[in-house]
N, C-alpha and C positions, 0 to 999 in steps of 0.2 A: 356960416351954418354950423349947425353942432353936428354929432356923425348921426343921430336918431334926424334929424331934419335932412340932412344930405338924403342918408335909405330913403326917407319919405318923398322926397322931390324927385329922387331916382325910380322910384317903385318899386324896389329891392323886394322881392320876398321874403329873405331872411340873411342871418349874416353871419360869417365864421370869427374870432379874434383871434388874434394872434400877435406874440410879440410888439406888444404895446406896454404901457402903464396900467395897466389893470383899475387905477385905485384913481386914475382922471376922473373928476365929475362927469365928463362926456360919457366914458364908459360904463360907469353906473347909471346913467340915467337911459343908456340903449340896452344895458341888460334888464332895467324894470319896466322896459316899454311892452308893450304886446306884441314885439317883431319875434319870429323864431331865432334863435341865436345858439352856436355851438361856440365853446371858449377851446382853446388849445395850451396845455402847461397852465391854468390858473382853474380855480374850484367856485363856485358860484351856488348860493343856495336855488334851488329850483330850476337850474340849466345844465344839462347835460355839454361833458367836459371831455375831454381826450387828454387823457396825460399820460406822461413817458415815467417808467417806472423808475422815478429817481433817489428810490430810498433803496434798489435792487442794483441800480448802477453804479453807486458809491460804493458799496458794500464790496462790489467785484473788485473796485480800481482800488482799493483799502487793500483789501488781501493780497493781490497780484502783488501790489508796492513790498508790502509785509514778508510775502512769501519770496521774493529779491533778494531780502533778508533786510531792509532799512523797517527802524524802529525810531527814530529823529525824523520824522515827519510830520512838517507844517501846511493848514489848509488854508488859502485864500477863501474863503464863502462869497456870495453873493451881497450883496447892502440892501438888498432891499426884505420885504416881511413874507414877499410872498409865498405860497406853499412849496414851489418847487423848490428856494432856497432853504427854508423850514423843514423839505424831508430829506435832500441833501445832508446838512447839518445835523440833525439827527440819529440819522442812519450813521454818518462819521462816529459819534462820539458811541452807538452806541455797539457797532462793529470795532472801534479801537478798545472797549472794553474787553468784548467778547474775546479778541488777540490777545489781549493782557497788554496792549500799547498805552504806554504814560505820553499824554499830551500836555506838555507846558503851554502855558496860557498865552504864552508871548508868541507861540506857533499858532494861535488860532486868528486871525484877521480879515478884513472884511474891506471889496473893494466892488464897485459897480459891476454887472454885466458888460461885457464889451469893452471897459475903462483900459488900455494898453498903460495910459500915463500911470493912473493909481496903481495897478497891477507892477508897473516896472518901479517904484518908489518902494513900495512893500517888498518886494522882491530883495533890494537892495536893503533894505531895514532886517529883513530875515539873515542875510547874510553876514551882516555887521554883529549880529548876538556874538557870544561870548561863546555858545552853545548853540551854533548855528546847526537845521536840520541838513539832511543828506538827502531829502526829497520833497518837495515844495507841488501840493496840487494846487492846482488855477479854478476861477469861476468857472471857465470856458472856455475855448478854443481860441478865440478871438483875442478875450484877455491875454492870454498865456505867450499871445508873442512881443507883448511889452516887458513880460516875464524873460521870456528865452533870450530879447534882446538885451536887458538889463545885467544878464552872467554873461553874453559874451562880451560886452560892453567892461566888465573885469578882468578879462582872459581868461577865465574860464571855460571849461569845455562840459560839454552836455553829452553822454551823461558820466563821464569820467569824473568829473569832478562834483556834480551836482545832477540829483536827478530831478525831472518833472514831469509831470501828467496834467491832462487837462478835461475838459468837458464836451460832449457835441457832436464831433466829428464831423466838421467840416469841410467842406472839396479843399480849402487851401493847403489844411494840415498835411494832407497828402503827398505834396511837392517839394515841402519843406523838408532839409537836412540837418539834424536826424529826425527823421519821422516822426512825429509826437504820438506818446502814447494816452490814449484817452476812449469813453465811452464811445461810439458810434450811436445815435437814437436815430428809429427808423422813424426818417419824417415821411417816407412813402407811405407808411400805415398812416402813421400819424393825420396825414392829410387825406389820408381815402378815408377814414371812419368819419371824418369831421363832415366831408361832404356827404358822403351815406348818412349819417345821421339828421343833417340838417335838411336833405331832402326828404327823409320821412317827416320831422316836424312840419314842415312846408305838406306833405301830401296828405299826411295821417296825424295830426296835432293829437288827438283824443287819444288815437291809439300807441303811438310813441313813448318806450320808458324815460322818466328822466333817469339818466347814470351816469357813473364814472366810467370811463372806457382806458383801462391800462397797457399802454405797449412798452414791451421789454426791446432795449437798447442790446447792444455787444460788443465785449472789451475788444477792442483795436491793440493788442501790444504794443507796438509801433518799435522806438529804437529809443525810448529818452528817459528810460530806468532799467539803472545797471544791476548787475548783481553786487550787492554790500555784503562787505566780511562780518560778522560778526566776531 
């Protein structure tokens, strides 16, 4: 079955996404169905969305890096097209302006969501430059420990010798030594507006706005970007 035949056979009233391929033909063809649908992190003409304000949460993790005093910093981005990687990326290039931060092109690269292997290969290509950076941000959380595994993997030490940040905040990050520093996004919001919302479509279709619904995230410091001398 497709995911619109599945809701159907199921009697689904309506449905939240999340954390998918966005760009699946399944998925497009249960967003233009007439089921009520909330999308979570992706933007949809004529469907009300919930997304984490990630042109707001770079900007933070940009500056904190910056204000460390590290000016040689390189971004892993996400691979794929879609908006939260696009306001991401963005927001980077257009808050390292605003710092006055020179971003060489060989510091900008691009590796899947979640990818540990792509993320630990690049990681190691970053550090091989000639003009290697002093702080390396990751896709995400997940990614970023194919990252972290990849400098200790050198004998390098985090963040003595190299710093890194990441995306998410995810319950693992928390355990880990040293702490990773990275966004926290509240997905408690995130998932109350999604079901709020989709239960008014489901009760009040007619009366229901379609909108964007923005939730601000919060810089987690953590312990994995040092202070740099200038």
């Amino acid at each position: 079955m497709s995911y619109l035949d599945h809701c159907r056979y199921r009697g689904l009233d309506g449905v939240v996404i999340a954390c998918i391929n966005f760009d699946e033909l399944e998925v497009i063809e249960l967003i233009q169905s007439d089921l009520p649908v909330v999308t979570i992190d992706h933007l949809f003409n004529d469907r009300i969305a919930i997304m984490s304000d990630n042109s707001k949460g770079i900007k933070e993790l940009l500056t904190y890096v910056y204000e460390c005093g590290h000016r040689k910093i390189a971004y892993i981005h996400g691979a794929d097209k879609s908006s939260v990687t696009i306001s991401r990326l963005d927001s980077f290039f257009k808050t390292a302006g605003e710092l006055g931060i020179d971003i060489p092109d060989e510091y900008i690269r691009e590796a899947a969501y979640r990818d540990t292997a792509t993320t630990a290969q690049i990681t190691n290509e970053l550090l091989d430059l000639q003009n290697p950076p002093t702080c390396i941000l990751f896709p995400d959380d997940f990614a970023s420990l194919g990252g972290m595994n990849a400098i200790k993997a050198r004998g390098l030490e985090i963040p003595k010798d190299i710093s890194v940040a990441g995306y998410d905040g995810i319950r693992v990050t928390r355990y880990i030594a040293p702490q990773l520093t990275t966004i926290n996004q509240d997905t408690q919001r995130l998932g109350q507006y999604a079901g709020e919302k989709l239960i008014d479509l489901i009760q009040r279709p007619n009366a229901t706005l379609i909108e964007n619904v923005v939730v601000s995230g919060e810089l987690e410091k953590g312990a994995t970007v040092s202070k740099c001398n200038l």
